[in-house]
C-alpha positions as CSV (number, residue, x, y, z in Angstrom):
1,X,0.0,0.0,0.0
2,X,1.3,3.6,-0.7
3,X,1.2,6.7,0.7
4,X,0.8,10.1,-1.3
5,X,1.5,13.6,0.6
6,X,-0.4,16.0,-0.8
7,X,1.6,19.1,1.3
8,X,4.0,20.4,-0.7
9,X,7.5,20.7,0.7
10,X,7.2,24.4,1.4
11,X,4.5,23.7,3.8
12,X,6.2,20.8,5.8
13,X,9.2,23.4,6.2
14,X,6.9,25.8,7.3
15,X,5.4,23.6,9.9
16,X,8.9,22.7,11.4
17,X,9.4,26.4,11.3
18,X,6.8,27.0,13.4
19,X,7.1,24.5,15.9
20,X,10.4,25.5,16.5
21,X,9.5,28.9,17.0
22,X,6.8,28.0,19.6
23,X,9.6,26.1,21.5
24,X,11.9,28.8,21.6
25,X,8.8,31.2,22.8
26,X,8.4,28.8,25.3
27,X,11.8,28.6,26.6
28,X,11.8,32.4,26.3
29,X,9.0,32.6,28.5
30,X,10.3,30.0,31.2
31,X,13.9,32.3,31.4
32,X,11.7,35.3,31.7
33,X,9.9,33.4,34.0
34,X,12.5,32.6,36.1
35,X,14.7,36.1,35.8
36,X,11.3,37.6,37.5
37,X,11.4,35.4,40.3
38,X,15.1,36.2,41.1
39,X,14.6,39.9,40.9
40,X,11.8,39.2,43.4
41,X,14.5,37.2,45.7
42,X,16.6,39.7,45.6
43,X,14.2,42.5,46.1
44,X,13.1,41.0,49.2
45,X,16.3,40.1,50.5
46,X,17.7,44.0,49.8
47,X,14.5,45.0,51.9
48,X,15.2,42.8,54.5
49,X,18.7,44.2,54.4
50,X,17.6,47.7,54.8
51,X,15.2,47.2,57.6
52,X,18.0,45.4,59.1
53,X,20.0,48.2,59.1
54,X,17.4,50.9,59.7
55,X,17.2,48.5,62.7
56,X,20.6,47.9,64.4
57,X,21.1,51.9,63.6
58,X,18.3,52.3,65.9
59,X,19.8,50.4,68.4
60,X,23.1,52.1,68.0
61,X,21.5,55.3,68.6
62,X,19.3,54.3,71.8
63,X,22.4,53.1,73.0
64,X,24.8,55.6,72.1
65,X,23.2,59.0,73.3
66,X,19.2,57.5,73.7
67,X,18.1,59.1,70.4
68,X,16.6,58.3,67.2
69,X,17.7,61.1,64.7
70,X,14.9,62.6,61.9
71,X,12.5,60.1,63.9
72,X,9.4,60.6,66.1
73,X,9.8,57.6,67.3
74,X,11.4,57.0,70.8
75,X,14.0,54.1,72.1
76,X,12.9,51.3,73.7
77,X,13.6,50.4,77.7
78,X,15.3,47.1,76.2
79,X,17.8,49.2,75.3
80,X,18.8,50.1,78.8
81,X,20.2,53.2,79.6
82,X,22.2,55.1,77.1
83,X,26.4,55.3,77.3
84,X,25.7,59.4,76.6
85,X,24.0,59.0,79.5
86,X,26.3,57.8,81.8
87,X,28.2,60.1,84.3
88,X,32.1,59.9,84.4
89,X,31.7,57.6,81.1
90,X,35.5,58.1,80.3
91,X,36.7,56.4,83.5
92,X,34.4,53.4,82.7
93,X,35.4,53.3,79.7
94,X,39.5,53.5,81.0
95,X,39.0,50.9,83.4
96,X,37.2,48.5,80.7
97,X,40.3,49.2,78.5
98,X,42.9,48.2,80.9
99,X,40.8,45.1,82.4
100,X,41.7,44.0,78.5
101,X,45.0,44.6,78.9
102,X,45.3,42.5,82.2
103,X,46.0,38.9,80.2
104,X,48.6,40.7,78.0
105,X,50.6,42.5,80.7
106,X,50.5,38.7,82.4
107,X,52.0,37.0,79.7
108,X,54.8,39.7,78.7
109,X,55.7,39.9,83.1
110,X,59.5,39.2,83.9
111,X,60.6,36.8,86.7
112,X,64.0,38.5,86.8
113,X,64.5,36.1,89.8
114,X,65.7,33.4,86.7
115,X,69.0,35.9,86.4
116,X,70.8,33.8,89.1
117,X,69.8,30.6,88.1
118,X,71.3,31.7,84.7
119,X,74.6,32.6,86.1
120,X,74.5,30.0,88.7
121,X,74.7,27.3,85.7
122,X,77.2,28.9,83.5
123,X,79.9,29.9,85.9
124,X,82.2,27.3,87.0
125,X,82.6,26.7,90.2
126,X,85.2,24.3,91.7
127,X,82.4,23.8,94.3
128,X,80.5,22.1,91.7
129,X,83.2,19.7,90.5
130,X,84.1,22.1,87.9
131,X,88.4,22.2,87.6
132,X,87.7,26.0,87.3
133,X,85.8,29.4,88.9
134,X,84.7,32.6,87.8
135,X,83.2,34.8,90.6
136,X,81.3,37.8,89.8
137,X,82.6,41.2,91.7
138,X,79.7,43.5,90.0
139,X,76.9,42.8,87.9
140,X,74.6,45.7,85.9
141,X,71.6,44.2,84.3
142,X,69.1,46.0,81.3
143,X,65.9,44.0,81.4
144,X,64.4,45.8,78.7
145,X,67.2,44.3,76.6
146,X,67.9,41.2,78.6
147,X,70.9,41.9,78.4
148,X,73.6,41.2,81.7
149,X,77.0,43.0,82.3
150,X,79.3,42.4,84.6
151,X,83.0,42.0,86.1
152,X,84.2,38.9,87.3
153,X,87.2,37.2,88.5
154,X,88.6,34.0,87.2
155,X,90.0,31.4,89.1
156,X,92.4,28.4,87.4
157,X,94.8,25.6,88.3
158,X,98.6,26.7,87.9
159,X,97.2,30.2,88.0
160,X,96.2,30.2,84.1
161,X,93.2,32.4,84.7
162,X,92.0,32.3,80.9
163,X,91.2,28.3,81.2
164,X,88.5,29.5,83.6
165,X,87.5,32.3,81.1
166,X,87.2,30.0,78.5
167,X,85.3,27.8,80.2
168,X,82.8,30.5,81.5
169,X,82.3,31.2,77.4
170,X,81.6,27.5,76.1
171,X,79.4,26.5,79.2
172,X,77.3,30.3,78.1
173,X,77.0,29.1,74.4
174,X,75.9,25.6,75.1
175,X,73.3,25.9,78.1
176,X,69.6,25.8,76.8
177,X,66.6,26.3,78.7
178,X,63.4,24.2,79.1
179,X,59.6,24.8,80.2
180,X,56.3,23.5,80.2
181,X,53.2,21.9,81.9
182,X,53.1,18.7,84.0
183,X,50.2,16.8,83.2
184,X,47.9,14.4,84.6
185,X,45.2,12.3,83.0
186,X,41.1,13.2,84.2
187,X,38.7,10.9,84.4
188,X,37.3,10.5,80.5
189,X,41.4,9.4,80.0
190,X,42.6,12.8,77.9
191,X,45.6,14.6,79.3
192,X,45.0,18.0,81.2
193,X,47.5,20.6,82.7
194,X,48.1,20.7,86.6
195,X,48.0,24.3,87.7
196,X,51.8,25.5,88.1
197,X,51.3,26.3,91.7
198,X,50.5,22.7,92.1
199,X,54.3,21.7,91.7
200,X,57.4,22.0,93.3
201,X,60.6,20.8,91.6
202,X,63.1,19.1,93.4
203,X,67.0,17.7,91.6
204,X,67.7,14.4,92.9
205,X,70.8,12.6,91.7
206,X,70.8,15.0,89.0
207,X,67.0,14.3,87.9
208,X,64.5,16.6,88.4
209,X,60.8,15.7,89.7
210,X,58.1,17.7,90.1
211,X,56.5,17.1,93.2
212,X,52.4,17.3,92.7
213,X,50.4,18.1,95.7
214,X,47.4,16.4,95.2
215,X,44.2,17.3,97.1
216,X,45.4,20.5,98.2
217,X,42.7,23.2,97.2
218,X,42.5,24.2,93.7
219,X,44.5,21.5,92.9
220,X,42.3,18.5,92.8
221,X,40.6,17.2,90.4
222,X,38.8,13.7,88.8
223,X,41.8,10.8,88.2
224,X,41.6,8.1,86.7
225,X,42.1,5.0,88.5
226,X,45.0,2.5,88.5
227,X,43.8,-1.0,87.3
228,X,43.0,-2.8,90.6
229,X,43.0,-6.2,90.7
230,X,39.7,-8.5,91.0
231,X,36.4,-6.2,91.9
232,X,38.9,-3.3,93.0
233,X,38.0,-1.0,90.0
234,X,33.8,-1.3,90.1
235,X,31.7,1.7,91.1
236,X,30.6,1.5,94.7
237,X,27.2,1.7,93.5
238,X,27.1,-1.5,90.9
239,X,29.1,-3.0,94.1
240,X,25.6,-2.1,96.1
241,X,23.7,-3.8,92.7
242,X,25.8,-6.8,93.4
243,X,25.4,-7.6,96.8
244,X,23.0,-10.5,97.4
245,X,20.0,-9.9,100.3
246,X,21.2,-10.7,103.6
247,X,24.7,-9.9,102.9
248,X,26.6,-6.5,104.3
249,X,25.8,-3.7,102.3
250,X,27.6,-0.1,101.9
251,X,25.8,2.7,103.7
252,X,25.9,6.2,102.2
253,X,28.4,7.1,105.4
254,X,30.9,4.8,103.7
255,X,30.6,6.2,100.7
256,X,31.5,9.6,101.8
257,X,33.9,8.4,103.9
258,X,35.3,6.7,100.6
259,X,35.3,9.5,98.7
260,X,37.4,11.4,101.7
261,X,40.3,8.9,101.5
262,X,39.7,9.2,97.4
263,X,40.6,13.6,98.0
264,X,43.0,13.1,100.9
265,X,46.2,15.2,100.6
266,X,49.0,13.3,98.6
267,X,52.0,14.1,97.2
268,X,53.2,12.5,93.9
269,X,56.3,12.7,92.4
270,X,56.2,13.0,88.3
271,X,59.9,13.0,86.7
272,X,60.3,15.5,84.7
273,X,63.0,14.4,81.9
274,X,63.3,11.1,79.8
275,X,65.8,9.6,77.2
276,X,64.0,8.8,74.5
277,X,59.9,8.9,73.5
278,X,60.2,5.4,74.3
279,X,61.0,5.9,77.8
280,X,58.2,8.8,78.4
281,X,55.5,6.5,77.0
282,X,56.6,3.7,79.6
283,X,56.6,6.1,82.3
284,X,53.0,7.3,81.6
285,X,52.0,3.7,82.3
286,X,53.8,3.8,85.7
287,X,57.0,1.8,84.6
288,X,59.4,4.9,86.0
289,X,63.1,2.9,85.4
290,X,64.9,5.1,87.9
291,X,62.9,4.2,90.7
292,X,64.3,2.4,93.8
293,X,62.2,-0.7,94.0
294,X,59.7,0.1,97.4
295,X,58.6,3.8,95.6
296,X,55.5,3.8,94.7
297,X,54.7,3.5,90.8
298,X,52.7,6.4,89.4
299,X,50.8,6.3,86.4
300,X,49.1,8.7,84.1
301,X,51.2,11.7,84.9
302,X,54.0,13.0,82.9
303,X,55.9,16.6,82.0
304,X,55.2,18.0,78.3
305,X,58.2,20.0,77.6
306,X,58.3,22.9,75.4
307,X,61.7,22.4,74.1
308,X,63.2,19.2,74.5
309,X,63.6,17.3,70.8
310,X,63.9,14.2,70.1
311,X,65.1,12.5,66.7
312,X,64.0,10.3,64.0
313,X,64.8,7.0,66.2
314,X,63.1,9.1,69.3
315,X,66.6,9.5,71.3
316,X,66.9,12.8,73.4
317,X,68.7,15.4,70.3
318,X,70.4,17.8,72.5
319,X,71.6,19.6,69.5
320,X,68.3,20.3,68.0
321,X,67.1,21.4,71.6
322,X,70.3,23.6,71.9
323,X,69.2,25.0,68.0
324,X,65.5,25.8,69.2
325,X,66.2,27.1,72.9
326,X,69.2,28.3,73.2
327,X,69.9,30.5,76.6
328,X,71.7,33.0,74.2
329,X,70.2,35.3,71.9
330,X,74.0,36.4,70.6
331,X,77.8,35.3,71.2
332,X,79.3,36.2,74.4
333,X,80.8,39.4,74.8
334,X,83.7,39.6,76.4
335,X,85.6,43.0,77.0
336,X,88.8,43.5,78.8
337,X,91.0,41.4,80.9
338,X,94.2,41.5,82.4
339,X,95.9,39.6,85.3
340,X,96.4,40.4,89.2
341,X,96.6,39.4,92.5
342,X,93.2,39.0,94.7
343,X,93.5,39.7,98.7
344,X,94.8,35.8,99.4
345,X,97.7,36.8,96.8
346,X,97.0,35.0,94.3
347,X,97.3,35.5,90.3
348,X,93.0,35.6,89.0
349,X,92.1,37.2,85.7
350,X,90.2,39.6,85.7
351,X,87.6,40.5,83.0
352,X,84.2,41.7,81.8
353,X,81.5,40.5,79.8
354,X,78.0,41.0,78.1
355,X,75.5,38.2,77.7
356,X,72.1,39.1,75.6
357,X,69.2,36.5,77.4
358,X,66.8,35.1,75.1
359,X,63.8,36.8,76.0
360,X,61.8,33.8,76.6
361,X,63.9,32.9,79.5
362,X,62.5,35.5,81.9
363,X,58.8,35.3,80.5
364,X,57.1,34.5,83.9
365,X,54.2,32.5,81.3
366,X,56.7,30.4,80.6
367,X,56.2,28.1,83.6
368,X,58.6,25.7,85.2
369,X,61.6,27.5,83.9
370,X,64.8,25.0,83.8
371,X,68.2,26.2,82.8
372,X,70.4,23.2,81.5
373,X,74.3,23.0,81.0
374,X,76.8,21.5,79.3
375,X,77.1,18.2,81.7
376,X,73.5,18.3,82.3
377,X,73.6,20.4,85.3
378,X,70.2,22.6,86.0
379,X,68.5,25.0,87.5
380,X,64.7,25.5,88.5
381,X,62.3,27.9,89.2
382,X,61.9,26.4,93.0
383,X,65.9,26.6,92.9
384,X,67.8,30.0,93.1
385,X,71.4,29.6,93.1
386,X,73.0,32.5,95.0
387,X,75.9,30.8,97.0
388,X,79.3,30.6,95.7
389,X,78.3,33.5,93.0
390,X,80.1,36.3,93.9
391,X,83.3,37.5,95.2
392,X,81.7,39.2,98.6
393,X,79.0,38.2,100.6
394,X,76.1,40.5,100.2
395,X,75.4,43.2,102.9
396,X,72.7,45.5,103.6
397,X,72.1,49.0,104.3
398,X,73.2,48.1,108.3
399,X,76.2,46.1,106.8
400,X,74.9,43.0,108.1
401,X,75.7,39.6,105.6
């Protein structure tokens, strides 16, 4: 069967043409459509704007002076009172200022105290085992600068007074300084900060502790418990759960009087260097190596220092630590010397020197300051070595020593 079309060519174009023109009406229409409806959005959302404004300059005002200008309308009593207002406004307003201030001033104090723990680790001092000694006879310090001059004598064998000088200058450009936080763990298991005032340091065979005083106010806080053995680590309540009927049960009276030897006054001794990561890890789990054998094991305490390093294998680097807190800012400076005889006779050198502090050092933020030597020796915050220091005992205004 065939099929004739009748509609000449011209008029199937022309019906193609048309369709297509009614689609791209259509689409036409749809954009239009659509364009409208954003202008509309953003119409509304430049209005909302506006009020916004107009709104929060009302408040401004109400609160500012407690008028609305080129308006008839008045402020609101959920304003409060306006600054304007206010009597002696500019001393409220100076008082506010410097309450701000108050954090900032705390962080940039100076514990200039940390001067003689400075000089008491870099001088050498036979009394420390050193084979030389350099005594100070007058110190000047600038601690805007930290910067610390002063004259010294130096003591040798065989009278060679520049062994001691040069000893003074490589102990000075190879003492670093440490801080941070000792830390305990709370109850949920995360590591928190004890409060500074919490510690005291104490050096024992040259290994420094800090000594926490737990359960003295302000100081304590949730622990978390040492694995017990058997029923040991079970809540006194799912204790009371577990007890059978007829069988002694725990009254509230013994549960406050547990909770009273939980908060009794204790102090806990948390070492405060370690060899290697290796070794800090174990001593967080109680496993402290250099503890005689009846001390008791703590657990879940350790120091976070701020400036030991460690390397790749995890070993104490005490190069890296010497790179990143050195005690120094500059080289030594060392002015003029010359030889002579002290009252006893015999031959010192005498000389004078600059050292330029790294500024951190005297930062009182910086907490549990430690100044560390060449051989290991330091110094603490809890520590301030005076004796041995000088060349005359200290007298004052009476003369008395």
């Amino acid at each position: 069967m065939y099929e004739i079309s009748l509609v000449p060519d011209v008029k199937s174009e022309l019906i193609k043409k048309l369709k297509l023109r009614n689609l791209v009406f259509l689409i036409c229409v749809i954009v239009a459509a659509s364009c409208g409806g954003v202008f509309m959005i953003m119409l509304s959302i430049t209005g909302g704007q506006g009020l916004a404004l107009a709104a929060q300059d009302e408040e401004m005002a109400c609160r500012s002076d407690g008028k609305i200008p080129k308006s008839s309308k008045k402020c609101d009593n959920k304003y409060g009172t306006a600054i304007m207002k206010f009597e002696n406004e500019e001393e409220y307003l100076t008082i506010q200022d410097q309450m701000k201030n108050l954090s900032l001033l705390n962080q940039n104090k100076i514990k200039f105290s940390r001067v003689f723990n400075i000089l008491g680790t870099i001088l050498p001092n036979k009394e420390k085992g050193d084979e030389n000694t350099v005594k100070i006879s007058e110190i000047n310090t600038d601690i805007n600068n930290n910067t610390l001059y002063f004259d010294a004598l130096g003591y040798a064998d065989n009278n060679i007074g520049y062994r001691a000088l040069e000893a003074f200058k490589k102990n000075a450009t190879r003492t670093y300084y440490d801080y941070g936080t000792y830390m305990r763990r709370d109850e949920e298991g995360n590591y928190v900060a004890i409060p500074s005032y919490c510690i005291t340091e104490v050096t024992e065979n040259s290994i420094t502790y800090g000594i926490y005083h737990k359960g003295t106010p302000g100081c304590e806080a949730p622990m978390v418990e040492e694995e017990k053995e058997e029923t040991s680590d079970k809540t006194i309540d799912n204790l009371l759960d577990e007890n059978p009927a007829g069988t002694t049960t725990t009254t509230d009276e013994d549960k406050e009087e547990t909770k009273k030897s939980e908060n009794e006054k204790k102090d806990i001794r948390i070492r405060r260097t370690y060899n290697d990561t290796n070794d800090l890890e174990k001593y967080k789990e109680g496993n402290d190596r250099y503890a005689s054998a009846d001390a008791e094991k703590v657990r879940g305490y350790y120091f976070e220092s701020k400036c030991l390093q460690y390397d790749g294998e995890g070993k104490f680097d005490e190069a890296a630590t010497l790179e990143k807190c050195p005690l120094l800012s500059e080289e030594p400076y060392i002015g003029d010397s010359a030889y002579g005889r002290d009252s006893d006779e015999n031959m010192v050198l005498s000389f004078s020197s600059t050292l330029t502090i790294t500024h951190a050092v005297f930062l009182s933020s910086n907490k549990h300051m430690m100044i560390v030597g060449p051989t290991r020796q330091n110094v603490t915050d809890s520590y301030i070595q005076i004796s041995g220091m000088f060349t005359e005992a200290a007298h004052d205004t009476e003369g008395t020593k």
